[in-house]
KOLGU-331774 format. One line per field, with one value per residue (C-alpha): residue number from 1; residue in three letters; chain; x, y, z. Coordinates in nm, 3 decimals. Layout:
num = (NUM  ...) $
residu = (ALA  ...) $
chaine = (A  ...) $
east = (X  ...) $
north = (Y  ...) $
up = (Z  ...) $
This chain:
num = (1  2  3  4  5  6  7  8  9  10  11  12  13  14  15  16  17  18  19  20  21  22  23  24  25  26  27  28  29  30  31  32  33  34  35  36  37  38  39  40  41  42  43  44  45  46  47  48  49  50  51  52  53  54  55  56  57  58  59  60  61  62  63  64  65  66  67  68  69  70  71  72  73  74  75  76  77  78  79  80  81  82  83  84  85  86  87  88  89  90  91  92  93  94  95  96  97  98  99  100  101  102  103  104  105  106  107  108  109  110  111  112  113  114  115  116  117  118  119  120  121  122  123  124  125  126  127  128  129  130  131  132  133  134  135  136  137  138  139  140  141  142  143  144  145  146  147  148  149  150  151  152  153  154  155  156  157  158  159  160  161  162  163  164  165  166  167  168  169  170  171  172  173  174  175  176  177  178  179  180  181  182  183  184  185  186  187  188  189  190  191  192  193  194  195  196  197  198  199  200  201  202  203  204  205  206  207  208  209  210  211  212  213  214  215  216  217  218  219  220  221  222  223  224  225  226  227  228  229  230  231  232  233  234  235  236  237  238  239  240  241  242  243  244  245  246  247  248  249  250  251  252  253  254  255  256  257  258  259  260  261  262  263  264  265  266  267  268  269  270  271  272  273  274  275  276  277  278  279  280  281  282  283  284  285  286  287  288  289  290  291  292  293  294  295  296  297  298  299  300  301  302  303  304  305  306  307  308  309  310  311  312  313  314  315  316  317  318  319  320  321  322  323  324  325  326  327  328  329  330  331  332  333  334  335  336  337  338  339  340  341  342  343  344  345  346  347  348  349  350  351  352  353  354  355  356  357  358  359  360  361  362  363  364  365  366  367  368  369  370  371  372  373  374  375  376  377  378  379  380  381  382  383  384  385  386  387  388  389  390  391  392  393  394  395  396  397  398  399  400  401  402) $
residu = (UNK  UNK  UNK  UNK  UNK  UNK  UNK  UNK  UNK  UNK  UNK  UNK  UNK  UNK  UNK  UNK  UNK  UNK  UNK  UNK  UNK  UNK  UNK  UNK  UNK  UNK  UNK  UNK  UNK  UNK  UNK  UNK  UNK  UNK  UNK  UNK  UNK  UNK  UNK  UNK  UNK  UNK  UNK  UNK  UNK  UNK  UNK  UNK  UNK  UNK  UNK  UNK  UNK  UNK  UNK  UNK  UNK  UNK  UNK  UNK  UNK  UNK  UNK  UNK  UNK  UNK  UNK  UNK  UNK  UNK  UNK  UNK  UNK  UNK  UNK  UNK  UNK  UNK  UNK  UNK  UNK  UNK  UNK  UNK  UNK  UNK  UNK  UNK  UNK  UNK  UNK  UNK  UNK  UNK  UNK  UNK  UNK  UNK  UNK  UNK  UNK  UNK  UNK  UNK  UNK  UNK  UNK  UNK  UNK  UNK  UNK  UNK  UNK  UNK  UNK  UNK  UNK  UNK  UNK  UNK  UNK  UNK  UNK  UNK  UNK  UNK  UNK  UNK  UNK  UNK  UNK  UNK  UNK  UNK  UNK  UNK  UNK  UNK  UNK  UNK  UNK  UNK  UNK  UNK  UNK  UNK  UNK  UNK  UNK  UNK  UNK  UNK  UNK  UNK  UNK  UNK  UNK  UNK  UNK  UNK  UNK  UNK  UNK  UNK  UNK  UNK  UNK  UNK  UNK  UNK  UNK  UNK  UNK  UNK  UNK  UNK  UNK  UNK  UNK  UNK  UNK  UNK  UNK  UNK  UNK  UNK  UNK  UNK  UNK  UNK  UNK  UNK  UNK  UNK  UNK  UNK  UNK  UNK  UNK  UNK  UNK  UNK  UNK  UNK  UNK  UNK  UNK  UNK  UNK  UNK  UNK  UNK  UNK  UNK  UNK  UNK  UNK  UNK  UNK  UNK  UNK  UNK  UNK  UNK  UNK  UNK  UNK  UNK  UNK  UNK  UNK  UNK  UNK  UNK  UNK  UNK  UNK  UNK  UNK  UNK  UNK  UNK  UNK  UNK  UNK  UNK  UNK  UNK  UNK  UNK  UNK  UNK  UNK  UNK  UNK  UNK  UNK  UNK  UNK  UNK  UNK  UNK  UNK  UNK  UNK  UNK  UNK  UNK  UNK  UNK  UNK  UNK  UNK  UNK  UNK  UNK  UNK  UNK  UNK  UNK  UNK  UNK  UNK  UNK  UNK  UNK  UNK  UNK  UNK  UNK  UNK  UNK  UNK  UNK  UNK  UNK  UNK  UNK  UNK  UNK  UNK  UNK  UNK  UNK  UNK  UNK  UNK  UNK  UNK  UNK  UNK  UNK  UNK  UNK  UNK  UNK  UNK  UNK  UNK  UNK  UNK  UNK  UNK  UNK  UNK  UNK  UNK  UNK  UNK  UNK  UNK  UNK  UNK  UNK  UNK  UNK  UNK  UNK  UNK  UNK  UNK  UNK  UNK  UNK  UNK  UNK  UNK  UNK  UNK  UNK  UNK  UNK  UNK  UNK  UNK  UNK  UNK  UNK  UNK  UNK  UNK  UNK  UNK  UNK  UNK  UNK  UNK  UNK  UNK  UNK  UNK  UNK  UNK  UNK  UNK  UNK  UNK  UNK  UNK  UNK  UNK  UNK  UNK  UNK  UNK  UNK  UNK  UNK  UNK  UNK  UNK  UNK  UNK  UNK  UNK  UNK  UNK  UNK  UNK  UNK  UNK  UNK) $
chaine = (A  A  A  A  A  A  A  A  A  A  A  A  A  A  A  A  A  A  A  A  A  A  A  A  A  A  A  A  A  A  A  A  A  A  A  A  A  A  A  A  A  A  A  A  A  A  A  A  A  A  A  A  A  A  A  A  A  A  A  A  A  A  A  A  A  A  A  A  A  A  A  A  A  A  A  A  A  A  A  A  A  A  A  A  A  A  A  A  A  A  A  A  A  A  A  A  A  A  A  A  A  A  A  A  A  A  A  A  A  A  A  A  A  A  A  A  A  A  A  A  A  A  A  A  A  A  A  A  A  A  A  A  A  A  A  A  A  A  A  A  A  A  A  A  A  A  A  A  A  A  A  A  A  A  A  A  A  A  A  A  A  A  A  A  A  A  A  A  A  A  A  A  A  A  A  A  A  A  A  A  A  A  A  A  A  A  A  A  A  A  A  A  A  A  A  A  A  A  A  A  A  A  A  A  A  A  A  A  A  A  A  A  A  A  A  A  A  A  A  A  A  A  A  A  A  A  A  A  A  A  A  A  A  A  A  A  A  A  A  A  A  A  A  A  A  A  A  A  A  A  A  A  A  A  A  A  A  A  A  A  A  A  A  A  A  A  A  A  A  A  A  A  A  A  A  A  A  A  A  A  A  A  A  A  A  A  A  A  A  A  A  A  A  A  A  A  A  A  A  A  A  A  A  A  A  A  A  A  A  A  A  A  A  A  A  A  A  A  A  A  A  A  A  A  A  A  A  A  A  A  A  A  A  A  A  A  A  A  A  A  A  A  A  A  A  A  A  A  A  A  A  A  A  A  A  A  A  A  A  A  A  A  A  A  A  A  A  A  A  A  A  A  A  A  A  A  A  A  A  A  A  A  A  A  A  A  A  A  A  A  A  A  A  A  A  A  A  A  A  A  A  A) $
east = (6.904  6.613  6.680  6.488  6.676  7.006  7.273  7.258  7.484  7.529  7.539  7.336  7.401  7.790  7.861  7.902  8.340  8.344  8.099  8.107  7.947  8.205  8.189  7.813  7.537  7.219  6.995  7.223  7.351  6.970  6.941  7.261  7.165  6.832  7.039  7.289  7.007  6.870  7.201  7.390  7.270  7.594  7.772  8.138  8.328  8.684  8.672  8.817  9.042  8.746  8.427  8.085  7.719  7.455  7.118  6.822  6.653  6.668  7.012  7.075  6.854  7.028  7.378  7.232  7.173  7.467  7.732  7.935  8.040  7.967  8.173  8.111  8.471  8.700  8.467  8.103  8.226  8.514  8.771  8.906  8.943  9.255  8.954  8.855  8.568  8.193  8.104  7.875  7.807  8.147  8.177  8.072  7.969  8.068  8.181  7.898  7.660  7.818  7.903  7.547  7.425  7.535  7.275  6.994  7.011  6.993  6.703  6.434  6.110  5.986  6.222  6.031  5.680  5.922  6.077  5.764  5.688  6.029  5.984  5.628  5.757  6.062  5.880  5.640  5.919  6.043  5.734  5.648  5.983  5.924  5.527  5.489  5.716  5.513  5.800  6.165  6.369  6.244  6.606  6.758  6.489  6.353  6.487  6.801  6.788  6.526  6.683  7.005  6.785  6.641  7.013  7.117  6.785  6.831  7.204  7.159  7.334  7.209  7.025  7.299  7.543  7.372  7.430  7.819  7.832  7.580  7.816  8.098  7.954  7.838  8.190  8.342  8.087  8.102  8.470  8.407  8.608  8.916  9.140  9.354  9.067  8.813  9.102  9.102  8.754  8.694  8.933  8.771  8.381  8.595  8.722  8.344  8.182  8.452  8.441  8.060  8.176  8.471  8.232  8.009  8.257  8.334  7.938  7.741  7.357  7.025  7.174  7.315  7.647  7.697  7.636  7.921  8.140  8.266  8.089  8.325  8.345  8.548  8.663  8.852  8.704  8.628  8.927  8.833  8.879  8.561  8.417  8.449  8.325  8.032  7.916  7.970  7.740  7.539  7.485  7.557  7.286  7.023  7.053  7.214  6.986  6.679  6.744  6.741  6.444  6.272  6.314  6.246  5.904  5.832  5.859  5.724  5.394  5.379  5.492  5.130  4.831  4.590  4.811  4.863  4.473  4.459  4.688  4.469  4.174  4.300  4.602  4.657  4.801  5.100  5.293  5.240  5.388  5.680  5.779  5.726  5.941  6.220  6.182  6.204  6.440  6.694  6.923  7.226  7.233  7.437  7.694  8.011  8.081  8.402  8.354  8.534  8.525  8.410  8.077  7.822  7.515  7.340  7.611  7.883  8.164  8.270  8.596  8.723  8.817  8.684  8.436  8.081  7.816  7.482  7.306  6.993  6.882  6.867  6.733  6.470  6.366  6.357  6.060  6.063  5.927  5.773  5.514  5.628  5.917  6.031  5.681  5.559  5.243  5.061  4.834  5.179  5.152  5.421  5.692  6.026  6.289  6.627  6.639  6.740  7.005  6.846  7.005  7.204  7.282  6.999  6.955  6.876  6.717  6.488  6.181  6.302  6.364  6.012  5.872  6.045  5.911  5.518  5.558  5.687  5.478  5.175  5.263  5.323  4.951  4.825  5.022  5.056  4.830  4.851  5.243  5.365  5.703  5.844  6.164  6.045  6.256  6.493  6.857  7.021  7.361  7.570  7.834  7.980  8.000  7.656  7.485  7.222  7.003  6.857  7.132  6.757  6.394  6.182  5.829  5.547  5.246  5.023  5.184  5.024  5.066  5.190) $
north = (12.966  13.203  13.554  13.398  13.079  12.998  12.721  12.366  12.330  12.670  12.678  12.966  12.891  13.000  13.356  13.657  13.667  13.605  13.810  14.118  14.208  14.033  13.689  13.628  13.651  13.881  13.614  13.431  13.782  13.866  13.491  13.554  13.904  13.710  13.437  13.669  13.911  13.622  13.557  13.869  14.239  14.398  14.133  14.117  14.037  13.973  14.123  14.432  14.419  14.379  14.568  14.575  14.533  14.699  14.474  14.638  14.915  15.080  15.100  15.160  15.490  15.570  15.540  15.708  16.017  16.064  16.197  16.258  15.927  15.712  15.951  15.897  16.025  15.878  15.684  15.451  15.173  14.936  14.865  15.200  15.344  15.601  15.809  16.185  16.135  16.180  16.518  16.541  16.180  16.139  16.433  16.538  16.909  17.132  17.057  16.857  17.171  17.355  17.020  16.942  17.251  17.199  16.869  17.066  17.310  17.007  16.846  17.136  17.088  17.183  16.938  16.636  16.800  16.977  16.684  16.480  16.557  16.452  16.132  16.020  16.108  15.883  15.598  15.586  15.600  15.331  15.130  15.204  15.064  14.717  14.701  14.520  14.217  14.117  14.011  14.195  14.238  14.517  14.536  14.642  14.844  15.041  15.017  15.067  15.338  15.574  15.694  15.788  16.017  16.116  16.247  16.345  16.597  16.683  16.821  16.908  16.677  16.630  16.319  16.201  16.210  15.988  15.615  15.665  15.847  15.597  15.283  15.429  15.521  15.118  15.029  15.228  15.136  14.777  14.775  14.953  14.640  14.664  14.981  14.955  14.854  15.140  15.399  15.342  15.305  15.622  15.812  15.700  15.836  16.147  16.211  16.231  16.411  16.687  16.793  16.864  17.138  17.227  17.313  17.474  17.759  17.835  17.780  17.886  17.714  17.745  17.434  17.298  17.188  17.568  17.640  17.426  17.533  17.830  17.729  17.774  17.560  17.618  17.880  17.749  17.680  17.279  17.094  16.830  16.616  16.770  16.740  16.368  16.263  16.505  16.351  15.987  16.076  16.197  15.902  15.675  15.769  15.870  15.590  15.329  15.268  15.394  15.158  14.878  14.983  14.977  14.634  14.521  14.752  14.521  14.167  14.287  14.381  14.245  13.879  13.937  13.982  14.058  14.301  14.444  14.435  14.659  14.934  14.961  14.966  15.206  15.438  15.563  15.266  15.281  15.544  15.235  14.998  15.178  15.199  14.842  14.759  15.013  14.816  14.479  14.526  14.816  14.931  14.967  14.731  14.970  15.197  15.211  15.419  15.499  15.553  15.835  15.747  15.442  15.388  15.088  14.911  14.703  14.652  14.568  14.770  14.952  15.080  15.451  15.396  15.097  15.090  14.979  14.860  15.000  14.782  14.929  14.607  14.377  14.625  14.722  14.372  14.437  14.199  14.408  14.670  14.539  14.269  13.958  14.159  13.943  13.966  14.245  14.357  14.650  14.698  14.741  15.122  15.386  15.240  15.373  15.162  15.295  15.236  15.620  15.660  15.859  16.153  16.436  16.209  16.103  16.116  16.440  16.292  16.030  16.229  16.264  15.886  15.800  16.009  15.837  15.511  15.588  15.716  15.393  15.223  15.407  15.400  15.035  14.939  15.202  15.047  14.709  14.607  14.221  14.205  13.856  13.765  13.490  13.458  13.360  13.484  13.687  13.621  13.971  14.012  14.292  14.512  14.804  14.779  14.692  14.771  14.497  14.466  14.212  14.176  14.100  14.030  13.905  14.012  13.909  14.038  14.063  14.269  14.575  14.891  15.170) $
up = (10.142  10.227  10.399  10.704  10.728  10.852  10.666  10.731  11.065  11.193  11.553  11.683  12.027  11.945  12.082  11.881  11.929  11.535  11.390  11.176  10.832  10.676  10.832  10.891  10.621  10.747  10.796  11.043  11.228  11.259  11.456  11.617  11.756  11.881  12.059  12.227  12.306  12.526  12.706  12.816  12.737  12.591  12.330  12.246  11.873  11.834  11.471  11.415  11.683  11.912  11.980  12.179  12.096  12.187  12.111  12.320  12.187  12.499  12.489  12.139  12.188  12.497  12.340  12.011  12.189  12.384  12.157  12.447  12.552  12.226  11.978  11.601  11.571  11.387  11.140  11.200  10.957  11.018  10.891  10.899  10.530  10.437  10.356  10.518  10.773  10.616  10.693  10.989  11.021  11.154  11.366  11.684  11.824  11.746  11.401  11.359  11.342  11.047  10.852  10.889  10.775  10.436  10.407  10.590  10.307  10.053  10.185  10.367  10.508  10.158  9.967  9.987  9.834  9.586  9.469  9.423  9.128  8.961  9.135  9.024  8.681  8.710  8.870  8.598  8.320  8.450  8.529  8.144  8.026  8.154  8.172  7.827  7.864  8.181  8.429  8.550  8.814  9.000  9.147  8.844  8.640  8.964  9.264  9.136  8.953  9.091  9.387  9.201  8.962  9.295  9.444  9.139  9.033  9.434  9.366  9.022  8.794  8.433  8.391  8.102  8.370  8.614  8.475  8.493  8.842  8.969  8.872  9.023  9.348  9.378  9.283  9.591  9.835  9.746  9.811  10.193  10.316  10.085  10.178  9.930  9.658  9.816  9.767  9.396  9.353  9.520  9.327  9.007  9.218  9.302  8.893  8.822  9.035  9.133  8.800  8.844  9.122  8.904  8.598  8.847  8.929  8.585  8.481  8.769  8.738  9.068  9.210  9.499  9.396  9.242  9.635  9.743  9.476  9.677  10.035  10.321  10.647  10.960  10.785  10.453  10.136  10.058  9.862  9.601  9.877  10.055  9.794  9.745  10.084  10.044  9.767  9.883  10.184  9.977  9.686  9.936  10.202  9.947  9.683  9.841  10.116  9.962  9.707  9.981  10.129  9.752  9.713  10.101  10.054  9.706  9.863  10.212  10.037  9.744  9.853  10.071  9.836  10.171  10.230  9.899  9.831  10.174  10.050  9.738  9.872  10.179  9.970  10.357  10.492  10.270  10.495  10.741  10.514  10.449  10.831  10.890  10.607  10.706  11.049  10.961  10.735  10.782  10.478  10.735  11.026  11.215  11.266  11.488  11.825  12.062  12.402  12.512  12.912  13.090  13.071  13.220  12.996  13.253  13.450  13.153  13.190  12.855  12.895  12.737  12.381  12.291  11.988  12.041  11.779  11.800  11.665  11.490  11.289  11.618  11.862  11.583  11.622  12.033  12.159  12.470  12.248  11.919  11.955  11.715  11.584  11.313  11.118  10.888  11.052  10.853  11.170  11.411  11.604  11.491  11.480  11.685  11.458  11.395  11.044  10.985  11.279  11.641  11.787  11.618  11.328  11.231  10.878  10.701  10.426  10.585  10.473  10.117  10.180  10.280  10.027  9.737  9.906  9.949  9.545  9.420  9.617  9.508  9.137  9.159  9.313  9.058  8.713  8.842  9.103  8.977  9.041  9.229  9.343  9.146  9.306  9.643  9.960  9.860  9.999  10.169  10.100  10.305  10.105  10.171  10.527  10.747  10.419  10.391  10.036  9.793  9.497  9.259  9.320  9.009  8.936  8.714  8.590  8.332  8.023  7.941  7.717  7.891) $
C-alpha cells in the first residue's frame, strides 16, 4: 500500500470516534482528517478516553498561541507515560521560560552556521561510504545517522559514543505507547547518557552537557532524572524528526527529476524544497492540549479539561490556505506549515533542523545528482507517538569512487 493510498475497504466517510496514532496508518488519518475537515470544523475520538481535533489551520494557530487556555501541561503525547514532563515543551509560563532557556543556549542564532561545517563533513562521509556499490537505503546509511552525529557534536558527545546512545534513544521512543515497556527502555537511554553528565563533573570539557552538569533551575540542581528527559527532548526532537524530514526531502525531490534538475541548476531553490517537504509531510503530526476553561472553535463547545489535538499535519494540508495542498509544489509561496510547533513552543532547533536539511540536500545533488528512487512510494509508519517516517527508501545510481 502506497503512503498516498488507503486499504482496500476502508470507509473514509466513517467519523474520526476511533482514531489515534495507534489505530490508523498515516496515509488513511491524512484522508480521514480531509473527510472530517469537510463535515464539522472541530472532530471528536473516543481513544484515549476521548479528545478533540482541531483540523483548520486557522484554528490550529489560534489554539497554538494561546497557552492560556490550551495548556501543554501535563504531557503533548498520549497515553500518559510514568515519565517527568519534557522540559519546556510540557510546561507553561512561567516555568516554561527558564526550562527553555537551557535549549536556547544549545542552539543560538550562531549555532546553525557553527555547526555547518561538522555537518557537510558528515554528510559526505557518509555519501562516500555507500557511493561505490551504486544503490542503498538512504534510510539507514544517511538519514539515519546524520542527525544523531548532529545532536550529539551539538551537546558534545564523542563520536564513539554515538551508535549505542543513538539505538537506545529509538528503542524508547518506539515504545511511546507501552508504559510499562517505555519505562524500561528509558531507563536503559537514561544509564547512557547520565553518565555523560556524571563524567562531566568529575572531567569538566567546553561543552554543553559540562554546562548542565551543575546548572540550576527553579532553584535546585537537576537530578539524573532531569537529566534523562533533557536529553530525550533533545535526541528525540533533533534526530528523530530531522531524520523524518531527511528521507521525506529524498523521495519528495528526488522521486521528481524536473524538480531535481531545478535545484541543480538553481542551488537557491533548495531552502524552498525543504519547506514544502516539512509541509507535506510533517515528522510529528501533532501534539496534545488541555483546555483549562471552556472555550468555543466555531461554535463547538470545548469544555475545561478536556484534551484537544492540534492537528499540525491536517491543517498543514488546509485548502483554505495552501493551493492543492496534498502536492509538492517547488514554486508554492512561504510556506506557514506547522511542521515545527507555533507559539512559545515552537521548536528551538528548527533552524539547526533546516540547516542540516539544505546540507544533505546540497551534498546529495553535488555527489549524486543521477540518484532515482527504486522503491517507489514509500509507506509512513507512525511510532513513538504522532511520529510519522519512512521505516527505508532505496536509491540507485551510478557507482562512483569517492
Amino acid at each position: 500500500m502506497s503512503e498516498d493510498k488507503v486499504a482496500p475497504g476502508h470507509d473514509l466517510a466513517r467519523d474520526t470516534k476511533g482514531w489515534s496514532c495507534y489505530t490508523t496508518p498515516p496515509a488513511e488519518s491524512l484522508e480521514l482528517f480531509e473527510s472530517a475537515r469537510a463535515r464539522c470544523p472541530v472532530a471528536h475520538s473516543s481513544e484515549h478516553d476521548g479528545f478533540y481535533m482541531l483540523l483548520d489551520h486557522k484554528d490550529v494557530r489560534k489554539a497554538m498561541a494561546d497557552y492560556r487556555t490550551f495548556s501543554s501541561e501535563p504531557q503533548v503525547l498520549r497515553p500518559m507515560l510514568p515519565r517527568k514532563q519534557i522540559p519546556a515543551l510540557e510546561m507553561d509560563p512561567p516555568r516554561h521560560s527558564a526550562w527553555r532557556a537551557l535549549f536556547n543556549a544549545a542552539v543560538t542564532t550562531a549555532t546553525p552556521a557553527a555547526m555547518e561545517p561538522f555537518v557537510r563533513q558528515d554528510v559526505r562521509r557518509h555519501i562516500a561510504s555507500f557511493i561505490g556499490k551504486g544503490s542503498c537505503d538512504i534510510v539507514a546509511e544517511l538519514a539515519e545517522p546524520v542527525p544523531a552525529e548532529t545532536i550529539c557534536h551539538l551537546v558534545g558527545i564523542d563520536d564513539d559514543k554515538v551508535p549505542p546512545i543513538r539505538e537506545a534513544a529509538l528503542a524508547m521512543f518506539a515504545a511511546q505507547g507501552d508504559p510499562e515497556e517505555f519505562g524500561k527502555r528509558q531507563a536503559v537511554f537514561g544509564a547512557l547518557t547520565v553518565t555523560e553528565v556524571h563524567e562531566r563533573r568529575a572531567r569538566p570539557r567546553e561543552d554543553f552537557l559540562t554546562s548542565l552538569a551543575d546548572v540550576e533551575v527553579e532553584g535546585r540542581s537537576l537530578d539524573d532524572n532531569d537529566y534523562v528527559v533533557l536529553l530525550s527532548a533533545f535526541l528525540g526532537a533533533g534526530h528523530h524528526s530531522t531524520t523524518s524530514a531527511m528521507a521525506s526531502l529524498i523521495y519528495e525531490v528526488f522521486s521528481r527529476p524536473d524538480v531535481r534538475d531545478l535545484l541543480i541548476r538553481d542551488p537557491g531553490k533548495i531552502p524552498v524544497a525543504v519547506e514544502e517537504a516539512l509541509r507535506l509531510r510533517p515528522p510529528f503530526f501533532g501534539f496534545f492540549r488541555r483546555t483549562t476553561k471552556a472555550v468555543d472553535v466555531q461554535g463547538v463547545e470545548i469544555p475545561a479539561g478536556k484534551d484537544v489535538y492540534m492537528g499540525w499535519a491536517a491543517a498543514n494540508r488546509d485548502p483554505q490556505i495552501f493551493e492543492r495542498p496534498a502536492e509538492f509544489s517547488i514554486d508554492r509561496p512561504a510556506s506557514r506549515h506547522f511542521s515545527f510547533g507555533f507559539g512559545i513552543h515552537i521548536c528551538p532547533g528548527a533552524p539547526l533542523a533546516r540547516m542540516e536539511l539544505c546540507v544533505m540536500l546540497e551534498e546529495l545533488l553535488r555527489m549524486i545528482p543521477d540518484m532515482r528512487i527504486e522503491s517507489g512510494a514509500p509507506v509512513y509508519q507512525f511510532g513513538g507517538g504522532d511520529y510519522s517516517f519512512i521505516p527505508e527508501l532505496h536509491v540507485s545510481f551510478a557507482p562512483r569512487e569517492a
